[in-house]
C-alpha positions as a Markdown table, in Angstrom:
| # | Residue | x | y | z |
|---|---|---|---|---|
| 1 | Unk | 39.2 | -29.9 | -49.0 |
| 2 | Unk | 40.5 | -28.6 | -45.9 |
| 3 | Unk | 42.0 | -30.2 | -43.0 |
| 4 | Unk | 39.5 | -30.3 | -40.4 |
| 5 | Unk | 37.3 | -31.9 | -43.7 |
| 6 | Unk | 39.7 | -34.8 | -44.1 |
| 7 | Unk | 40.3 | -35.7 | -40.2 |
| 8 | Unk | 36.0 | -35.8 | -40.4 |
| 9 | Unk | 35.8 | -38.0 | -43.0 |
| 10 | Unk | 38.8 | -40.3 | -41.1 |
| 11 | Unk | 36.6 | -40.4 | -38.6 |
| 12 | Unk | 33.1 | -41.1 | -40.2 |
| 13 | Unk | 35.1 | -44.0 | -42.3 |
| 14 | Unk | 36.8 | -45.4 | -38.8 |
| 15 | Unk | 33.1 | -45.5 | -37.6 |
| 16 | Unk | 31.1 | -46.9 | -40.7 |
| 17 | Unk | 34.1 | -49.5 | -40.8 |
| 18 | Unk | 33.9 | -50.3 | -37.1 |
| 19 | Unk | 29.9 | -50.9 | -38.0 |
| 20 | Unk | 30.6 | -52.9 | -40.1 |
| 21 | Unk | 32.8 | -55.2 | -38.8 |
| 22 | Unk | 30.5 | -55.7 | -36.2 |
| 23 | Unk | 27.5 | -56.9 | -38.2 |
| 24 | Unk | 29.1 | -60.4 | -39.7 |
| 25 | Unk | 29.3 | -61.2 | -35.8 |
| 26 | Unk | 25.7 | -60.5 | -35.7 |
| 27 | Unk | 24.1 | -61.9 | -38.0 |
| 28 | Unk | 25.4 | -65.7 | -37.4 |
| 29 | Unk | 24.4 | -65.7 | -34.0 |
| 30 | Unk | 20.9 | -64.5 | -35.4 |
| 31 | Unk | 21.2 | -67.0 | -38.3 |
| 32 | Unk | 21.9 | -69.8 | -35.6 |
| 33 | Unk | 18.9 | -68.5 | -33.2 |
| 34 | Unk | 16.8 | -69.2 | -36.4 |
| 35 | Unk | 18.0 | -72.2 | -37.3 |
| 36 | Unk | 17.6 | -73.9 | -33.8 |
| 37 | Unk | 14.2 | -71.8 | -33.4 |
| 38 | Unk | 12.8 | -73.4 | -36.8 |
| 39 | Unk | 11.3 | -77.0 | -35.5 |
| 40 | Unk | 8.6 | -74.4 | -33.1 |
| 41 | Unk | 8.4 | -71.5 | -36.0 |
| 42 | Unk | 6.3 | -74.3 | -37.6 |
| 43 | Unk | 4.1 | -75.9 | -35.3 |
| 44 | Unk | 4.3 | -72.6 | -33.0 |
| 45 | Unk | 2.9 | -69.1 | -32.9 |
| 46 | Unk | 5.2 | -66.5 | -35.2 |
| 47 | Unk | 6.2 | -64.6 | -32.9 |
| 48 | Unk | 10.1 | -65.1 | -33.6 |
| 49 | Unk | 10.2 | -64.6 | -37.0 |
| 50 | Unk | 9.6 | -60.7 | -36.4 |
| 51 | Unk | 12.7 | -60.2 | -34.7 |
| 52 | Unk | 15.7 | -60.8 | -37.4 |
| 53 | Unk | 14.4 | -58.0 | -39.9 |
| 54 | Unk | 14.8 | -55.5 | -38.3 |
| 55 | Unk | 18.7 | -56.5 | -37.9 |
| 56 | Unk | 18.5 | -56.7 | -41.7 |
| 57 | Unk | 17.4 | -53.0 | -42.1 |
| 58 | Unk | 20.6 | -52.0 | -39.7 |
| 59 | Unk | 22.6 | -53.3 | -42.2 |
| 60 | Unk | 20.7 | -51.0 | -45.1 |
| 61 | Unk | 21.4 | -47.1 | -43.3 |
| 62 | Unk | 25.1 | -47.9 | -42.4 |
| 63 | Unk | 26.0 | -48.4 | -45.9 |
| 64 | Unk | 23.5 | -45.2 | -47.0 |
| 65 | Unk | 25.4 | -42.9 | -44.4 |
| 66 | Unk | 28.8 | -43.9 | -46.1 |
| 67 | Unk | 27.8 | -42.3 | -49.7 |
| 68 | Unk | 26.3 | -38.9 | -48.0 |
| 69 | Unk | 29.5 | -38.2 | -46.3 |
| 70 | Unk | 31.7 | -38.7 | -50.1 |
| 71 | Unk | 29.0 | -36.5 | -51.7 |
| 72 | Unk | 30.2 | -33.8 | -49.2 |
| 73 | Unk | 33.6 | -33.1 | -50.8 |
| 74 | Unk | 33.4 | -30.9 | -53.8 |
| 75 | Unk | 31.3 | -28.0 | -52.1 |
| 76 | Unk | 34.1 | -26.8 | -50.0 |
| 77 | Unk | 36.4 | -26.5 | -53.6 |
| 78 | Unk | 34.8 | -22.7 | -54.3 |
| 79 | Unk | 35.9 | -20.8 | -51.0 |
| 80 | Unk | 39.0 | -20.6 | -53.0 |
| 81 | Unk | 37.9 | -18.4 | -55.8 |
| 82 | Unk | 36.8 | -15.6 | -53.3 |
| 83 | Unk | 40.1 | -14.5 | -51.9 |
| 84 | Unk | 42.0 | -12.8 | -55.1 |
| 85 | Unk | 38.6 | -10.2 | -55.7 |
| 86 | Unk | 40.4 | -8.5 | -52.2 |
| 87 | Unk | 43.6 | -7.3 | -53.9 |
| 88 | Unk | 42.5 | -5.4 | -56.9 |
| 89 | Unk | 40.6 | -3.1 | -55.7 |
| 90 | Unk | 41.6 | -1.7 | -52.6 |
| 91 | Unk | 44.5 | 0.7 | -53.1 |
| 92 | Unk | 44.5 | 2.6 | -56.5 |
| 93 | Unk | 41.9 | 4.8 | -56.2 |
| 94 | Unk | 42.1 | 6.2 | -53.0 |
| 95 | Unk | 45.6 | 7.6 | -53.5 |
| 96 | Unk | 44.8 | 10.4 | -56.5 |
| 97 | Unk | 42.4 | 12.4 | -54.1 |
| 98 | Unk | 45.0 | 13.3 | -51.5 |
| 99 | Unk | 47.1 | 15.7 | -54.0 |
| 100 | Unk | 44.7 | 18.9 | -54.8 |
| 101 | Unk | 44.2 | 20.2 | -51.1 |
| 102 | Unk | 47.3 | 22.0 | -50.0 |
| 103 | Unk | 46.8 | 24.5 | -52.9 |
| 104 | Unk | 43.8 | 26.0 | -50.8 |
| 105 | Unk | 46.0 | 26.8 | -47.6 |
| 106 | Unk | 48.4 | 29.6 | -48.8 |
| 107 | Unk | 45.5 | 31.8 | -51.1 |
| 108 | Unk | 43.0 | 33.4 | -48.2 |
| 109 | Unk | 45.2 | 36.3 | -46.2 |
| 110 | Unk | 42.8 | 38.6 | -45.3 |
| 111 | Unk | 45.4 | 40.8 | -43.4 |
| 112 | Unk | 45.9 | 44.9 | -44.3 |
| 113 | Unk | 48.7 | 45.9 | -45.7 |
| 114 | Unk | 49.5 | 49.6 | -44.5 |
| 115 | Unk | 51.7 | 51.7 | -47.1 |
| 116 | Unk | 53.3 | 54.7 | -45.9 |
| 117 | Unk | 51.6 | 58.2 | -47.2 |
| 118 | Unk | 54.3 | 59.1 | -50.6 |
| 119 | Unk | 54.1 | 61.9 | -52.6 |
| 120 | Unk | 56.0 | 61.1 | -56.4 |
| 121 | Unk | 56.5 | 63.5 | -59.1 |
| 122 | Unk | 54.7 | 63.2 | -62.0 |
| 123 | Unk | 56.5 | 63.7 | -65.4 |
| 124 | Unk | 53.9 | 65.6 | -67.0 |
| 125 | Unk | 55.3 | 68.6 | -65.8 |
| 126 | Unk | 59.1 | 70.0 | -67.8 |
| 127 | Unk | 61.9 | 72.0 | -66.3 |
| 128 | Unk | 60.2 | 73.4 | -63.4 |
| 129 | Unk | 63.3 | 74.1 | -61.9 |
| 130 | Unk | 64.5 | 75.8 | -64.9 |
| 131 | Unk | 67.9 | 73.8 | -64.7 |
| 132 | Unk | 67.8 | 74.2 | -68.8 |
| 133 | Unk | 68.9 | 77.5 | -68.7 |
| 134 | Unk | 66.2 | 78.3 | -71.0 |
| 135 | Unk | 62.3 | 78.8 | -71.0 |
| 136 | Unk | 61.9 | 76.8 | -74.2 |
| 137 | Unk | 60.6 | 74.7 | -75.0 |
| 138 | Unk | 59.0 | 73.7 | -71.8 |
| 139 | Unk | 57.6 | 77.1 | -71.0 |
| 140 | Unk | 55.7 | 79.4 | -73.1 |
| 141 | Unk | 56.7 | 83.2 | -72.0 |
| 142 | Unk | 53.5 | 85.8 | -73.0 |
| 143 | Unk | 52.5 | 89.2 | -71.6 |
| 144 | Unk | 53.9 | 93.0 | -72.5 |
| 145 | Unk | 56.3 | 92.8 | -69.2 |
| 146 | Unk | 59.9 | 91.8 | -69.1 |
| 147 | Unk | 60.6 | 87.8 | -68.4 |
| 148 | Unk | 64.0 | 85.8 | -67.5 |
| 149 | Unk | 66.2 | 83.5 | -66.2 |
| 150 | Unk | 68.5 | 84.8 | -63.5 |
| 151 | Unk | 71.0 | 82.8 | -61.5 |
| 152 | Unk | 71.8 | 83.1 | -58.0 |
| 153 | Unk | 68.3 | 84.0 | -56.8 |
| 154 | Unk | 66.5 | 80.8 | -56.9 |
| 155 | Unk | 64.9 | 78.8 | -54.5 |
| 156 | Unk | 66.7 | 75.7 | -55.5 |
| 157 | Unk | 69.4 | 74.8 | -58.1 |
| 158 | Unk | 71.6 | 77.7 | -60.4 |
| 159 | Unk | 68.2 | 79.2 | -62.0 |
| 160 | Unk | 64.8 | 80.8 | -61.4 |
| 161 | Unk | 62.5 | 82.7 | -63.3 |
| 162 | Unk | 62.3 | 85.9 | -63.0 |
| 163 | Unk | 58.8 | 87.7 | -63.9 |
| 164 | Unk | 58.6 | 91.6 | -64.0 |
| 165 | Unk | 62.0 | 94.3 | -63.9 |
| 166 | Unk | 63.3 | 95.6 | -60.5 |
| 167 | Unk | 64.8 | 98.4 | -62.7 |
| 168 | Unk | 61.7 | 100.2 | -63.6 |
| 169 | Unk | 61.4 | 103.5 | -62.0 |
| 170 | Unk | 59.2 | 103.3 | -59.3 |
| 171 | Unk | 58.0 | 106.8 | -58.8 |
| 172 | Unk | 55.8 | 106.9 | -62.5 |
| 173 | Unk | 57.9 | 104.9 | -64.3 |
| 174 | Unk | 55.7 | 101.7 | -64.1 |
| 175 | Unk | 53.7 | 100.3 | -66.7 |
| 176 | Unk | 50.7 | 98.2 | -66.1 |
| 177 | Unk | 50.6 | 94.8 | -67.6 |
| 178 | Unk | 51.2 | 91.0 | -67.2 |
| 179 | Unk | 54.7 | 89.1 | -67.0 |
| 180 | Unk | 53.9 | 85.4 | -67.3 |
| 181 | Unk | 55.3 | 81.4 | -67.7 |
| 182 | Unk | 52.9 | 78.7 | -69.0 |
| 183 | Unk | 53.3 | 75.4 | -69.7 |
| 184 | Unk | 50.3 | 72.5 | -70.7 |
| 185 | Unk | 50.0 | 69.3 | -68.7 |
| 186 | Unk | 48.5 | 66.2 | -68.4 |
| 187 | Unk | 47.0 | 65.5 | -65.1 |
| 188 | Unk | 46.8 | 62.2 | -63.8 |
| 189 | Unk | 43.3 | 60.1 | -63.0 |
| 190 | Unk | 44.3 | 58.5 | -59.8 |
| 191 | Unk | 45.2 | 60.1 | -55.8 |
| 192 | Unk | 45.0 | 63.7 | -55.0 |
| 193 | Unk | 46.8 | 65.5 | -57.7 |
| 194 | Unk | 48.5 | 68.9 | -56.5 |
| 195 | Unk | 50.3 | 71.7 | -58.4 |
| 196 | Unk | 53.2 | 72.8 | -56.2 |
| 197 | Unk | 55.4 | 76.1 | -56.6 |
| 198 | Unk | 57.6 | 78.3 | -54.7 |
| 199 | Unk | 57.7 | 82.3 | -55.5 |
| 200 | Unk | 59.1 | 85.4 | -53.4 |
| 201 | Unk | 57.6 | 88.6 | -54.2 |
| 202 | Unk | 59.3 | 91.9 | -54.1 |
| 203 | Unk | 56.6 | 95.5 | -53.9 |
| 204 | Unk | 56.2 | 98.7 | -53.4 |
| 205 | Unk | 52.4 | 98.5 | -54.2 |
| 206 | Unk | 49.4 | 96.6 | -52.2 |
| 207 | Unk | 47.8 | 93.5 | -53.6 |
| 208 | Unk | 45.1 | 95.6 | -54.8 |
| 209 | Unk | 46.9 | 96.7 | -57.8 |
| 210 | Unk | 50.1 | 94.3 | -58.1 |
| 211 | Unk | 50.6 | 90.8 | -57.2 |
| 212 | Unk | 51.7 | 87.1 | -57.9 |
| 213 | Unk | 49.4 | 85.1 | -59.1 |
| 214 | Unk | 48.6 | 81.3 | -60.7 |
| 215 | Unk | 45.6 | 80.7 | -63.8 |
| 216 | Unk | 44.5 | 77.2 | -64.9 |
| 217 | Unk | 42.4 | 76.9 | -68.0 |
| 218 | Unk | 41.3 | 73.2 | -70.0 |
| 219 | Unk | 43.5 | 73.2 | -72.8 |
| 220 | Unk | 40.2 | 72.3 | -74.8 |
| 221 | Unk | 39.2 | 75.9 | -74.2 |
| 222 | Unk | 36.8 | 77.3 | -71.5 |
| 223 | Unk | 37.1 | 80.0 | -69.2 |
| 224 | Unk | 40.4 | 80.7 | -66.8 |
| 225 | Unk | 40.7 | 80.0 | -63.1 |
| 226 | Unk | 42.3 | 82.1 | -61.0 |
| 227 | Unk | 43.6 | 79.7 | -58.7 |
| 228 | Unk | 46.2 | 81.3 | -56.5 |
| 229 | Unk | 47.3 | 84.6 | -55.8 |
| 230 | Unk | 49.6 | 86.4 | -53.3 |
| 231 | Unk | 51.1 | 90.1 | -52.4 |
| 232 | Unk | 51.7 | 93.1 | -49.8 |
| 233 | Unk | 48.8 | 93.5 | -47.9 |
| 234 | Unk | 50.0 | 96.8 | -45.7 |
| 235 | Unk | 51.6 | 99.6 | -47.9 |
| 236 | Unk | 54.6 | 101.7 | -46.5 |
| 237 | Unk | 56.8 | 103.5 | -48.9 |
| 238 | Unk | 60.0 | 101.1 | -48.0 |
| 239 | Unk | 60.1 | 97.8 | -50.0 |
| 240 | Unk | 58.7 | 94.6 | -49.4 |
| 241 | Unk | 60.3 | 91.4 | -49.6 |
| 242 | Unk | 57.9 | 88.1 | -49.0 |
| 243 | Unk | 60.9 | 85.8 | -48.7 |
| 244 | Unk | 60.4 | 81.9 | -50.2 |
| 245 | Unk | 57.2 | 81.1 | -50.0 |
| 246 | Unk | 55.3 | 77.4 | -51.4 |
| 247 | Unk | 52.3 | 77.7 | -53.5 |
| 248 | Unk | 49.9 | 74.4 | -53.2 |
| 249 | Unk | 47.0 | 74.2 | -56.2 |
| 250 | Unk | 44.7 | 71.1 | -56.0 |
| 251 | Unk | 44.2 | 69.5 | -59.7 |
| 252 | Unk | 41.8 | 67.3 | -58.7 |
| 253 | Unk | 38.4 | 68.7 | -60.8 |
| 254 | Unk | 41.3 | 68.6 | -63.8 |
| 255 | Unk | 41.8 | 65.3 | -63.6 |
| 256 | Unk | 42.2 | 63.2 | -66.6 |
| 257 | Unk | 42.9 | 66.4 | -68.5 |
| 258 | Unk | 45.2 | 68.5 | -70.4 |
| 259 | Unk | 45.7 | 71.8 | -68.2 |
| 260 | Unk | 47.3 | 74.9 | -69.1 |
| 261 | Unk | 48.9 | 76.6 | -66.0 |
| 262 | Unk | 50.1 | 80.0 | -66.0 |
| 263 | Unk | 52.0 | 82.0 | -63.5 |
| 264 | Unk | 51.9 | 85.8 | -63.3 |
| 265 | Unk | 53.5 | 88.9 | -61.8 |
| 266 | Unk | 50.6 | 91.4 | -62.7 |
| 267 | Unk | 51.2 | 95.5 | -62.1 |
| 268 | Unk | 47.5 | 97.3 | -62.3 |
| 269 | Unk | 48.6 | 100.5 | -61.3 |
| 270 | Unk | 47.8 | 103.1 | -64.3 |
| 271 | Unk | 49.1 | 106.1 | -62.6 |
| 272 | Unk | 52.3 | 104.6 | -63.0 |
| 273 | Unk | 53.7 | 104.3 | -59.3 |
| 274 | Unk | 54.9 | 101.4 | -57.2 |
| 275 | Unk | 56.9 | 98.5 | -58.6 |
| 276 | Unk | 56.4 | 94.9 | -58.6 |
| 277 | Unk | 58.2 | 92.1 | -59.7 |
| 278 | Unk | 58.3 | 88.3 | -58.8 |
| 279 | Unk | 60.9 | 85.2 | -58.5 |
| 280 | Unk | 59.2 | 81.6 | -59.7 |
| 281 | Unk | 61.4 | 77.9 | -58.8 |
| 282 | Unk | 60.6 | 74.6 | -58.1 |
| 283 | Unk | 57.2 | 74.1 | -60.0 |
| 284 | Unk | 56.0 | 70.3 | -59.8 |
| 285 | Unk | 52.8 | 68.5 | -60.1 |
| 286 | Unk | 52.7 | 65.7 | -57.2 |
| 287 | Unk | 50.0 | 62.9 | -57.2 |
| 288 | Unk | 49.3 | 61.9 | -53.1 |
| 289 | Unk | 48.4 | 58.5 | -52.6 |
C-alpha cells in the first residue's frame, strides 16, 4: 500500500466517521418529531409517517461505503513483483556482438603493387664463366677441332673458352669441321626465359663457310635448332676481329624442359683456306619477370 493509498483511506475514514457522528443527533430529533406527532398519526391522515424512513436508509449506505473502501487494499500489493523482471535481461547479450567487426577493416586493399623489371640467374645453368679452370664436368667438349681454356682473353673473370686454333695455317692449312661446348639444362616454367652469351670471333673467311654459331635440341631427342649464328660478312685478305659481342636466345618454346645447348666455331671451307676460330664467356640462362 502506497502513500497516496493510506492518506485516502484517512480521509474516507475522517468522512464516514464525521457521518456518523452526525446521525445520533438526527435521529432523536426525528424520534421526538414522532413521538409528539403520534396523538394526530392516529386519528389523522398518514402523511408523517413517510418521512422518518428514509433517514433510516441513510444510515444503511454510510456503513456499506466503509467496507468497499478496506476491500481496496490488497490489489495494489502486486505492482511490486514487476520491477526485478528489468534487470536480468537487459545487458548480457548485447555485449558479445560488438567484438567480430574490426577483423573486416584491414583485409580488402585493392591497391597495385608495382615491382621493378629484374632479371635473376637461374642455377640450371654450370660454370658458364669457366672460373673452374676446366670444361668438366659442366661442359661436354665434341667435334674433330681443337677446344680450350685460355686465360687472359675472356670477357669476364681469368678464363674463356676458346673454340678452334689460331695456329692453323691459313693459306691451305685449314681443315673443315666443328669445335663445340655443350652443356643440358633445365628451363624454368615461369617469365621469359633467355639464354645469354658473349663471344668474339676472329676470320679470315666469310660467314658463308665459317662462323660462330649456337644449337638447341630437347634432351628427349628431336631435331636441332640452329638458334644463333654470327661471322664476317665482307671478305678482305687482312683479319677480322668482331670484338665482345652478347648473344641473346629466347627459351621460351623450351620451357619446362631439359635443353641441350651447344655452341660452335664451324670452318666449311674444303679447299683448305681462311681460318676461323672463336672466344666463348659469360654464358647464363636469365628468367625476366
Amino acid at each position: 500500500m502506497n502513500k497516496r493509498t493510506r492518506i485516502d483511506l484517512r480521509a474516507s475514514l475522517v468522512v464516514l466517521t464525521l457521518v456518523v457522528a452526525s446521525i445520533p443527533s438526527v435521529l432523536p430529533t426525528q424520534q421526538q418529531d414522532s413521538v409528539q406527532a403520534a396523538p394526530p398519526v392516529l386519528h389523522g391522515p398518514p402523511t408523517h409517517t413517510s418521512t422518518p424512513r428514509p433517514i433510516l436508509t441513510t444510515t444503511v449506505t454510510l456503513t456499506m461505503t466503509a467496507t468497499v473502501t478496506l476491500s481496496a487494499t490488497p490489489t495494489d500489493t502486486p505492482t511490486i513483483t514487476a520491477t526485478p523482471t528489468h534487470t536480468a535481461t537487459a545487458t548480457p547479450t548485447s555485449t558479445p556482438t560488438l567484438t567480430p567487426t574490426p577483423t573486416i577493416t584491414p583485409t580488402p586493399t585493392p591497391y597495385p603493387v608495382y615491382v621493378p623489371l629484374i632479371l635473376r640467374q637461374v642455377k640450371s645453368l654450370l660454370d658458364g664463366g669457366f672460373e673452374s679452370g676446366a670444361f668438366q664436368p659442366a661442359w661436354e667438349v665434341s667435334g674433330n677441332l681443337p677446344t680450350e681454356l685460355v686465360a687472359g682473353q675472356s670477357h669476364g673473370g681469368e678464363y674463356a673458352a676458346l673454340l678452334g686454333n689460331p695456329n692453323y695455317n691459313n693459306a691451305g692449312g685449314c681443315p673443315t669441321g666443328v669445335a663445340s661446348i655443350s652443356q643440358v639444362i633445365d628451363v624454368p616454367t615461369d617469365g621469359r626465359v633467355f639464354l645469354r652469351f658473349w663471344y668474339r670471333i676472329y676470320s679470315y673467311d666469310t660467314l658463308d663457310f665459317d662462323y660462330f654459331a649456337v644449337y638447341l635440341r630437347p634432351a628427349s631427342g628431336g631435331a636441332e635448332e640452329k638458334a644463333w649464328f654470327d661471322g664476317r660478312i665482307h671478305w678482305n685478305n687482312s683479319l677480322w676481329n668482331s670484338g665482345w659481342r652478347e648473344g641473346v636466345v629466347l627459351l621460351d618454346r623450351y620451357r619446362g624442359q631439359r635443353v641441350q645447348v651447344r655452341l660452335c666455331n664451324v670452318m666449311s671451307n674444303a679447299d683448305g683456306w681462311y681460318n676461323t676460330w672463336t672466344l666463348v664467356d659469360d654464358v647464363s640462362v636469365t628468367v625476366q619477370r
